[in-house]
C-alpha positions as CSV (number, residue, x, y, z in Angstrom):
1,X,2.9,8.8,6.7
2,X,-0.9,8.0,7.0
3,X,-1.3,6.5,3.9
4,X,0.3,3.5,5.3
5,X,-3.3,3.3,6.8
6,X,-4.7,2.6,3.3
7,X,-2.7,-0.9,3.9
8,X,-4.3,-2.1,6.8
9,X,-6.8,-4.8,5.8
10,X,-8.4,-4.6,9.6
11,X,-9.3,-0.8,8.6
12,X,-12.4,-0.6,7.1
13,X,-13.1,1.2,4.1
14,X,-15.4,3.5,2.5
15,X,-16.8,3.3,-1.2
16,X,-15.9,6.4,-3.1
17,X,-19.1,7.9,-5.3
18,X,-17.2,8.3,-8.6
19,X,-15.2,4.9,-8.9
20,X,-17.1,2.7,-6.3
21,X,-14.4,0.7,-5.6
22,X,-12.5,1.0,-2.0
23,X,-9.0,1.9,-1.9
24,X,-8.5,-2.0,-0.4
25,X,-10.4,-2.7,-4.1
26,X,-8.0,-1.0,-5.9
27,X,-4.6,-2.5,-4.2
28,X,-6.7,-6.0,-4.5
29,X,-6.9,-5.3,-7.9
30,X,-3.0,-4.5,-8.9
31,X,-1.7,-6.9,-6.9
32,X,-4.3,-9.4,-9.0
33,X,-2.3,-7.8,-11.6
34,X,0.7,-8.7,-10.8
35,X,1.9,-5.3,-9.5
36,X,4.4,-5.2,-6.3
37,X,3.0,-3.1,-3.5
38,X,5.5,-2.1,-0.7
39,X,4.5,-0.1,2.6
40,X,6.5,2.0,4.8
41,X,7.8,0.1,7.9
42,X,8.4,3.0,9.6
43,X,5.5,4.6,8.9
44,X,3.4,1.7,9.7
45,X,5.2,1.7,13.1
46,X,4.5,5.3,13.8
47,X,0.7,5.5,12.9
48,X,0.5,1.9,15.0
49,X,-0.6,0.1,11.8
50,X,1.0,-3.6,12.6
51,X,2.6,-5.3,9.3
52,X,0.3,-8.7,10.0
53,X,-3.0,-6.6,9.1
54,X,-1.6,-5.4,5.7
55,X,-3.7,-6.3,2.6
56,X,-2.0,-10.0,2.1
57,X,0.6,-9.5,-0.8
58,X,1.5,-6.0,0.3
59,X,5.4,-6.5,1.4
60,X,7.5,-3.8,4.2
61,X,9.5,-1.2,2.1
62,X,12.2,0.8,3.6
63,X,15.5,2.5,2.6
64,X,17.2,-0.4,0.9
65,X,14.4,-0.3,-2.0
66,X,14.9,3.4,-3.0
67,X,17.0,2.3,-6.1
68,X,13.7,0.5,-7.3
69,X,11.6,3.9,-7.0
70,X,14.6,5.3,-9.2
71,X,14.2,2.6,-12.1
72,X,12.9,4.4,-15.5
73,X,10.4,0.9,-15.6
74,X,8.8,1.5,-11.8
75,X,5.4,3.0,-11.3
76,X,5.0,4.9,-8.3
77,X,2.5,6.4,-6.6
78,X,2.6,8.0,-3.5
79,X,0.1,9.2,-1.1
């Protein structure tokens, strides 16, 4: 559920040693790419992470997107 956190642009973020690129970088950088990033809406709502301050591009996810998640083409990662 806190991984939602990862999401919120208004959060800031440390630069990891190995990749030196913030986890804001990364989602930046597949979105550049063309990838579709959803966040929970629930779990944003329960950690008190407010949709607005998501990473622009990043779009609410919920129940009614599980049959993408399913799809042999989708890429998901999870944290």
């Amino acid at each position: 559920m806190r991984a939602v956190t990862l999401a919120d642009g208004t959060i800031p973020q440390h630069t990891p040693g190995v990749t030196e690129t913030s986890p804001h970088d990364r989602l930046r950088s597949l979105l550049d790419r063309g990838a579709t990033i959803y966040a929970c809406k629930q779990c944003s709502k329960q950690t008190g992470v407010d949709e607005g301050d998501w990473l622009d591009g990043i779009e609410p996810g919920g129940p009614d997107l599980v049959h993408l998640q399913m799809d042999p083409d989708t890429k998901v990662m999870t944290y």
